[in-house]
C-alpha positions in Angstrom: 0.0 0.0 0.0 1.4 3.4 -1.4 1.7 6.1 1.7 2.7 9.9 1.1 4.4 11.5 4.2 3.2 8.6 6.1 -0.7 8.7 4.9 -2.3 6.1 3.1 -2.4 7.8 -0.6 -6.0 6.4 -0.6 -7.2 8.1 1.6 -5.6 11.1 0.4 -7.4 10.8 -3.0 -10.7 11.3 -0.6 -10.0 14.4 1.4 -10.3 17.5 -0.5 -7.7 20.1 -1.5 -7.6 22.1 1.2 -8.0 20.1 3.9 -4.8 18.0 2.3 -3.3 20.7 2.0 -3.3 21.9 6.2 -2.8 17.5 6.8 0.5 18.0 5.0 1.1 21.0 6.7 0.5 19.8 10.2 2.5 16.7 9.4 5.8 18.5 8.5 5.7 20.9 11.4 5.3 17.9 13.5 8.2 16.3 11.8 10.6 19.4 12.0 9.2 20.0 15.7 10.6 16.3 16.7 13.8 17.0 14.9 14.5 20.0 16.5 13.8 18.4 19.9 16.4 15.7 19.5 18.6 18.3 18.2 18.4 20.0 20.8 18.3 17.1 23.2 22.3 16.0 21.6 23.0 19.6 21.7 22.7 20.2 25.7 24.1 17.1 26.4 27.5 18.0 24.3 30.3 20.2 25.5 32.1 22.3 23.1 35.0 24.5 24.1 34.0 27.6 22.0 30.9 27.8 23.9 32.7 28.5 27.2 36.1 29.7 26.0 36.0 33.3 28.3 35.1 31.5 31.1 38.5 29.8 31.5 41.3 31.4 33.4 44.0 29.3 32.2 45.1 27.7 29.1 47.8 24.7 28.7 49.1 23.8 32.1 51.9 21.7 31.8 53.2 21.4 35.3 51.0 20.4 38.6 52.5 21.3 41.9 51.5 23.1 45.3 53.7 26.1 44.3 52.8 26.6 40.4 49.3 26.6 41.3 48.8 30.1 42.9 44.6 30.4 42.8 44.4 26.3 43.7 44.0 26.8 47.7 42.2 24.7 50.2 41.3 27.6 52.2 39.8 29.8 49.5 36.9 27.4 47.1 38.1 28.1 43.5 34.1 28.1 43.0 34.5 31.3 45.0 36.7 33.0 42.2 36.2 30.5 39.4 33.7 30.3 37.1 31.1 27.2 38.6 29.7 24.4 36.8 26.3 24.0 37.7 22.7 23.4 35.8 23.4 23.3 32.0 27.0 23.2 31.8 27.1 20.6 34.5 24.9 17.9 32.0 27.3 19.3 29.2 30.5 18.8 31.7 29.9 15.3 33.5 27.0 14.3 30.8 25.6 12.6 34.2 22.5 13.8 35.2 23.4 12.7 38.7 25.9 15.0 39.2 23.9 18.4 38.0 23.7 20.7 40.9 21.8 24.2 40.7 23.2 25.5 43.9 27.1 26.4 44.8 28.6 24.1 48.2 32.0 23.3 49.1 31.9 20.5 46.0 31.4 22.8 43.6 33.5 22.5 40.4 34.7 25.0 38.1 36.2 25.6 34.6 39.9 26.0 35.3 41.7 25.5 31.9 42.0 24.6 28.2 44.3 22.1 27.3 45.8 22.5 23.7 44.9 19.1 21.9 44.8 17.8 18.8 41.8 15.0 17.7 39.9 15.8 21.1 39.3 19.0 23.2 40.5 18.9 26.5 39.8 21.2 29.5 40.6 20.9 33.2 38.3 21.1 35.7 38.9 22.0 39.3 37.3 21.7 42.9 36.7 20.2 46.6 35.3 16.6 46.6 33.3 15.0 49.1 36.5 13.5 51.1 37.9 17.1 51.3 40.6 17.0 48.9 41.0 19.4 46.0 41.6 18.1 42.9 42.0 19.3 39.3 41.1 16.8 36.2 41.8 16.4 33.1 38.6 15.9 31.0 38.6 14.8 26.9 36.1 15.0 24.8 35.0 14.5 21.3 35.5 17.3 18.6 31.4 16.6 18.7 30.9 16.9 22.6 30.8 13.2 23.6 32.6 12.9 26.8 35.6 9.7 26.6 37.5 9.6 29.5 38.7 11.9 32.8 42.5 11.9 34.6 43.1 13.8 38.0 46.3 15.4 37.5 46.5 17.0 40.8 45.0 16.2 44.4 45.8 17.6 48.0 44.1 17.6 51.3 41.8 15.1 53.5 40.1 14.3 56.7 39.9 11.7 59.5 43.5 11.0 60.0 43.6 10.9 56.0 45.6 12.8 53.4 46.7 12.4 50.0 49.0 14.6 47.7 49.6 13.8 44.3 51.6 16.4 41.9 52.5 16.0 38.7 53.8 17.2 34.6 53.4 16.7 30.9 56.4 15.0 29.2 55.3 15.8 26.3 51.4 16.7 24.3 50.4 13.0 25.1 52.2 11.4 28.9 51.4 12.8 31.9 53.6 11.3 34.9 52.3 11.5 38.3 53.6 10.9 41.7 51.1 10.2 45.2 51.8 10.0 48.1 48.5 8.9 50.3 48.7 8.7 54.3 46.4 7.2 56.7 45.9 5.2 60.3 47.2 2.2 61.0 44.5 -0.1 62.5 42.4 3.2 63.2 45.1 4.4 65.3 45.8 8.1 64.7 49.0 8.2 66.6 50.4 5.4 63.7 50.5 7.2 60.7 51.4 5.3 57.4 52.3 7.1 53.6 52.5 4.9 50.6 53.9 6.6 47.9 53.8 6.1 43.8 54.8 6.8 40.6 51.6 6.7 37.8 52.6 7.6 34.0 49.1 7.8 31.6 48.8 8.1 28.2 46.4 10.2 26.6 45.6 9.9 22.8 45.1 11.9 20.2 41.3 10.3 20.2 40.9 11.4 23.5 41.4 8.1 25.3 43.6 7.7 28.7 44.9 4.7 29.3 47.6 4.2 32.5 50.8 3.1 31.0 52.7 1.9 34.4 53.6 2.8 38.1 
């Protein structure tokens, strides 16, 4: 059976010109409505540099260290001075509508720097997690806004008895070497304090993938 735009061409022999004429009408503004929706819907999902570019204060960090990073406190909340990612930009950000927030706390991200890549864009975000340490992460996406993969590049602070520091630097537009050190209680015994230290080296591609080459 022969169907124009989805109507039986039958039927459309019966109806008369103008009312075909407002059927067909209706039908594509129905069609371009639901287009535009899930255009939209990929749109505000996506994260493109361009959009945000201003909001950045930095651009191509190469070194991560207590005393290179002179707005990165843990007495001052970079959401404070930074520019926050909440609502709209969080969905584009994480792409994780668990973690959209609409109102500024202590965990509070922000936009921190662009990261000069080629085959992905890559931006650093930076903020106070729930365990009290401050961290800054390295975030890649797609040249079309799909989020692939995230690195924390930096890390200091903690609570309980427990702290962790981990610094870091870019050997070169693709390996990133890090080096943690992570304290806590031995046994629950805050008097018997234990550090582990490490040595992490990842590889980011030109894709936008991160994969941990070692420690």
């Amino acid at each position: 059976m022969k169907r124009i735009f989805g109507i039986d061409i039958k039927v459309m022999r019966k109806l008369k010109r103008p009312i075909l004429l407002v059927t067909l009408i209706a039908f594509v503004v129905a069609c371009q409505s639901t287009i535009s929706r899930r255009l939209s819907s990929v749109h505000s999902t996506s994260f493109y540099i361009e959009e945000y570019r201003s909001k950045f204060p930095h651009t191509n960090i190469r070194v991560f260290n207590h005393g290179s990073l002179k707005d990165f406190s843990i007495d001052t909340p970079v959401f404070m001075t930074h520019f926050p990612i909440l609502s709209d930009l969080a969905l584009k950000v994480y792409q994780d509508t668990s973690r959209v927030r609409n109102v500024e706390d202590e965990t509070t991200k922000v936009l921190y720097s662009i990261q000069q890549e080629k085959g992905h864009q890559g931006i650093l975000i930076a903020g106070t997690d729930d365990d009290w340490v401050n961290r800054i992460i390295y975030y890649s996406y797609e040249l079309k806004g799909k989020l692939i993969g995230s690195l924390t590049l930096y890390e200091i602070g903690g609570d309980g008895g427990y702290s962790t520091y981990s610094s870091g630097r870019f050997l070169n537009d693709s390996t990133y070497i890090r080096e943690s050190i992570n304290c806590g209680p031995v046994n629950d015994d805050l008097d018997n304090i234990k550090c582990d230290t490490a040595t992490f080296k990842f590889l980011i591609h030109q894709n936008g993938r991160i994969d941990t080459l070692g420690r």
